[in-house]
C-alpha positions as CSV (number, residue, x, y, z in Angstrom):
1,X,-6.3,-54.9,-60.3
2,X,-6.7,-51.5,-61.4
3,X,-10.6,-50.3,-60.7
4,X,-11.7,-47.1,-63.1
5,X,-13.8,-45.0,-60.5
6,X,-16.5,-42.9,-61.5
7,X,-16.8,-39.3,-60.5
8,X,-13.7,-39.0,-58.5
9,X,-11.4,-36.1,-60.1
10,X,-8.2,-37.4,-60.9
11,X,-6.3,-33.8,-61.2
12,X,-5.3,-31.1,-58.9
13,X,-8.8,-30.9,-57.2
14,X,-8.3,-34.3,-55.6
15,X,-4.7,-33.6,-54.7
16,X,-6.0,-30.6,-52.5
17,X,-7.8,-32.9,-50.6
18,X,-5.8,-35.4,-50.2
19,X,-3.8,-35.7,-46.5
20,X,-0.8,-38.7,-47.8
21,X,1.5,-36.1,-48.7
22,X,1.1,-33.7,-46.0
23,X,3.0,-33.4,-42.6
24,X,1.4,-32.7,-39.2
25,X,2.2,-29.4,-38.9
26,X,0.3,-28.8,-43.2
27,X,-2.9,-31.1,-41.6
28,X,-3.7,-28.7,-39.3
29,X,-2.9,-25.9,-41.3
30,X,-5.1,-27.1,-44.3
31,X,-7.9,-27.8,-42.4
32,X,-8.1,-24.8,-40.1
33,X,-8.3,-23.0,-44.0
34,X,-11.1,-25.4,-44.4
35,X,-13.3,-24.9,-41.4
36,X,-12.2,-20.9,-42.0
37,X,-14.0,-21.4,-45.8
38,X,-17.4,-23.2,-44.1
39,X,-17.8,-21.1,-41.3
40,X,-16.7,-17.5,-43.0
41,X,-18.2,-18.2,-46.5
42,X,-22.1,-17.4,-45.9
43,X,-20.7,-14.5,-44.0
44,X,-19.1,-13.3,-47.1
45,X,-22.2,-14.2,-49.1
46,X,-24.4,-12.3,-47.2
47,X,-22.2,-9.6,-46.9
48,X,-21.6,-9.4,-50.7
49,X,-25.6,-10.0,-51.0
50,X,-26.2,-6.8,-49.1
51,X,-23.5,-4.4,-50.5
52,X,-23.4,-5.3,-54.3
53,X,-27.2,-6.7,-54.8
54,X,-29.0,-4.6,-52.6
55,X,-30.7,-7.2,-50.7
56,X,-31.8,-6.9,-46.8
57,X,-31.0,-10.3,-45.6
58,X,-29.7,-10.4,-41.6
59,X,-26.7,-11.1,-40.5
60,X,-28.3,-13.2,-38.1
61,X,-28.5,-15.8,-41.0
62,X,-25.0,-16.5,-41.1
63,X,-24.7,-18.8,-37.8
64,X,-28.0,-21.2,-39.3
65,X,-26.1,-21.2,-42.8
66,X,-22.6,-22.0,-41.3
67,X,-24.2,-25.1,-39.1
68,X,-26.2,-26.6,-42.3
69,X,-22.9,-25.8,-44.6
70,X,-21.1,-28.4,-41.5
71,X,-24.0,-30.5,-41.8
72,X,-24.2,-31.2,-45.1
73,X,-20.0,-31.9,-45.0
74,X,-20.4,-34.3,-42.5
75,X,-23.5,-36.2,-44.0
76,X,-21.7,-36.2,-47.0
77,X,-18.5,-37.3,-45.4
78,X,-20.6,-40.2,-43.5
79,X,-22.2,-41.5,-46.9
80,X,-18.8,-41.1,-48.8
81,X,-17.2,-44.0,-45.5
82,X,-20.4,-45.8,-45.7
83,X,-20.6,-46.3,-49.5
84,X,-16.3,-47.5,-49.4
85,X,-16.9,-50.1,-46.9
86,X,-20.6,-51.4,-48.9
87,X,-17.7,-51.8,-52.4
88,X,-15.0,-53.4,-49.6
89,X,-17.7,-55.6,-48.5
90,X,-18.9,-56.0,-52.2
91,X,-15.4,-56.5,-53.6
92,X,-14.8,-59.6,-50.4
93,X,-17.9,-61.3,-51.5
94,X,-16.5,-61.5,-55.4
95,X,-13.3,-62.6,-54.5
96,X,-14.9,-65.5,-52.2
């Protein structure tokens, strides 16, 4: 049975995350680029803030932005696991 899915991007976007095709070696690899985007991207924004904008904002915000930019993955990453297994569940109580 062929399910449509709503809102999951069936083009190179979801191909990027995807870990079928990869070997061990390209897992690690692809998410140490990963964690290096979350942790290093407010540190870019707030550098690029200050030089090209002119704003005053701390460095010292880059460490609280970095932990909410993991939480936020994770949360998401929990709801994402918890909403598959509610349609698994959903999908075994049609069938029955």
């Amino acid at each position: 049975m062929n399910e449509e899915v709503w809102g999951r991007l069936d083009s190179w976007a979801s191909n990027i995350l995807d870990w079928k095709g990869l070997s061990g070696p390209s897992k690690v690899l692809v998410a140490v680029a990963w964690t290096a985007l979350i942790v290093l991207g407010p540190f870019v924004f707030i550098w690029a803030s200050n030089t090209y904008f002119g704003r005053d904002l701390p460095l010292t915000l880059w460490m609280p932005m970095s932990v909410m930019a993991v939480i936020i993955i994770v949360v998401g990453l929990i709801a994402r696991q918890v909403a598959l297994a509610a349609r698994r569940d959903a999908n075994r109580k049609d069938e029955a």
